[in-house]
C-alpha positions as CSV (number, residue, x, y, z in Angstrom):
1,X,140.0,55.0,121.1
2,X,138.3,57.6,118.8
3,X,135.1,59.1,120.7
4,X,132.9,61.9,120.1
5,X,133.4,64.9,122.4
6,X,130.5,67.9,123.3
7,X,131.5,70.4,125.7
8,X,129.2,73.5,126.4
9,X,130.5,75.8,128.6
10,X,128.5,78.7,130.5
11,X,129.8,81.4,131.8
12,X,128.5,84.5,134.5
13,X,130.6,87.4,134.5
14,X,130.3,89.6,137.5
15,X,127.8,92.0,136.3
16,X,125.1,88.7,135.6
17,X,125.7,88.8,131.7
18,X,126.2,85.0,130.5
19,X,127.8,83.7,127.8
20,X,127.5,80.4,126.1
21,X,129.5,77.9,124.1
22,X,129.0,74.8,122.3
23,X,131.9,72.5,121.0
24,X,131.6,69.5,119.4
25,X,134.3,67.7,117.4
26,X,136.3,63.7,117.9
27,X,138.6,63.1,119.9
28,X,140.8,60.6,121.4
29,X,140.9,58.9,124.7
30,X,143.2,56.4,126.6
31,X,143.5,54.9,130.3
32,X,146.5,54.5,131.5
33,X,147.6,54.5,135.6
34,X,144.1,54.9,136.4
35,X,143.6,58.0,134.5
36,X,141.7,59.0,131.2
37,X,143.1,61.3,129.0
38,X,140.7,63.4,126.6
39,X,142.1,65.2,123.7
40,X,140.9,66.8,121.0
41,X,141.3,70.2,118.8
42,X,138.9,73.2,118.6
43,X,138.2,74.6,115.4
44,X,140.1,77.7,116.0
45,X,142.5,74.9,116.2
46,X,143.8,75.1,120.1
47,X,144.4,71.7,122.0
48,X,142.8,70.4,124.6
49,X,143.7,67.6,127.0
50,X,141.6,67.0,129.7
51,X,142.6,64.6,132.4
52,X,140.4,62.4,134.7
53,X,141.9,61.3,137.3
54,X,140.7,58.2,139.3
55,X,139.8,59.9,142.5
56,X,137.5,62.3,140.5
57,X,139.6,65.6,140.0
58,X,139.7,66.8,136.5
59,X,142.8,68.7,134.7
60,X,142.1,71.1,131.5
61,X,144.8,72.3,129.6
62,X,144.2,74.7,126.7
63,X,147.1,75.1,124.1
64,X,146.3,77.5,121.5
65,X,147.7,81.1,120.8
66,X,147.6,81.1,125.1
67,X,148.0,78.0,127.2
68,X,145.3,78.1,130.1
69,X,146.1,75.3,133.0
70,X,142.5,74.7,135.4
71,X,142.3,72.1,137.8
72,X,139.3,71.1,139.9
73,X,139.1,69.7,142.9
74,X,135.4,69.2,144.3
75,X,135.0,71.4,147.1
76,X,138.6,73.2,146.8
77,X,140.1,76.1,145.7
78,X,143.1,75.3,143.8
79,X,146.1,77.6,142.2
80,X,145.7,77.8,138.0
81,X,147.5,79.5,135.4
82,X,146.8,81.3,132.1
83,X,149.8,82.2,129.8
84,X,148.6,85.8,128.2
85,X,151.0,87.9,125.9
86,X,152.1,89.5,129.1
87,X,153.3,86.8,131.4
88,X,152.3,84.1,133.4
89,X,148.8,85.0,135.1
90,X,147.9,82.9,138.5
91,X,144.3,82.4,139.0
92,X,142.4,80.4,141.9
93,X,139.9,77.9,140.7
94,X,137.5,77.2,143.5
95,X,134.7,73.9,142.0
96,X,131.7,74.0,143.7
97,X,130.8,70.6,142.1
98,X,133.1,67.8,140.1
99,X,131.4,65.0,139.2
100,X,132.6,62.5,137.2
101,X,130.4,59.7,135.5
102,X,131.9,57.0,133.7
103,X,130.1,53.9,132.3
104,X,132.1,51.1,130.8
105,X,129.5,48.5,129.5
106,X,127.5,48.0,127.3
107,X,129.2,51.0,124.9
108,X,131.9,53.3,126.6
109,X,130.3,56.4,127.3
110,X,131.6,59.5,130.2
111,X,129.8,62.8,131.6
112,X,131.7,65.6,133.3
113,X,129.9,68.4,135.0
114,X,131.8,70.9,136.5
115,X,130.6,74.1,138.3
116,X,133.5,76.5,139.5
117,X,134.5,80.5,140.1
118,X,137.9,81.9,138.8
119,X,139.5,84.6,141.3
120,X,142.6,86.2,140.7
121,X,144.0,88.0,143.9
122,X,140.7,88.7,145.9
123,X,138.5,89.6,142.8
124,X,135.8,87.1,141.6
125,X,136.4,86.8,137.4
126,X,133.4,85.1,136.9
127,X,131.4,81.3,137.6
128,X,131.6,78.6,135.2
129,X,129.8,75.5,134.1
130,X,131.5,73.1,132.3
131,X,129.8,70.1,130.9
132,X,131.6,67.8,128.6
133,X,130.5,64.3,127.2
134,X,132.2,61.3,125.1
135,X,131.3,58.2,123.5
């Protein structure tokens, strides 16, 4: 099913300065084994698949000139990766928050608000928001 997708992502970097950005583009959705699958392109022309799974943890996975691999877990911290031109780079992806709203009737509609901090080693990268919406 063809759906329109907003994302806004925030983002605090460890020295307070925050960034913000808006995507908004269609996108395609399907159910299948209890899951919802999201994918659309950016317009710098990366994929982006994310994956909702039916207990409420979300997977993103980036594919453009790097492929970035996040998943939350409410309430964990969980191992990620990010492919940069010099290897493989394992980051921890601790989600404060995951919640997951999906309504089904009358018009197919689905809010994702995520709030999570990427660490790599025992260094704090930054904290996220994530906020994505389809319909």
């Amino acid at each position: 099913m063809k759906v329109n997708v907003r994302m806004c992502t925030e983002i605090v970097d460890t020295e307070g300065a925050v960034e913000s950005h808006l995507h908004e583009s269609v996108g395609d959705l399907i159910e299948t084994g209890g899951n919802f699958y999201l994918r659309y392109h950016e317009k710098e022309g990366a994929s982006v698949v994310l994956k909702i799974g039916g207990s409420g943890e979300v997977d993103l996975t980036r594919q453009g000139e790097h492929k970035t691999k996040l998943r939350f877990v409410s309430g964990a911290e969980v191992e990620s990766q990010i492919a940069t031109i010099y290897g493989v780079m394992n980051l921890w992806c601790a989600a404060e928050r995951v919640d997951v709203r999906i309504v089904r009737a009358p018009e197919f509609s689905a809010c994702i608000e995520i709030d999570y901090r990427l660490k790599s080693l025992d260094s704090e990268l930054g904290k996220y928001r994530l906020r994505v919406s389809f319909k």
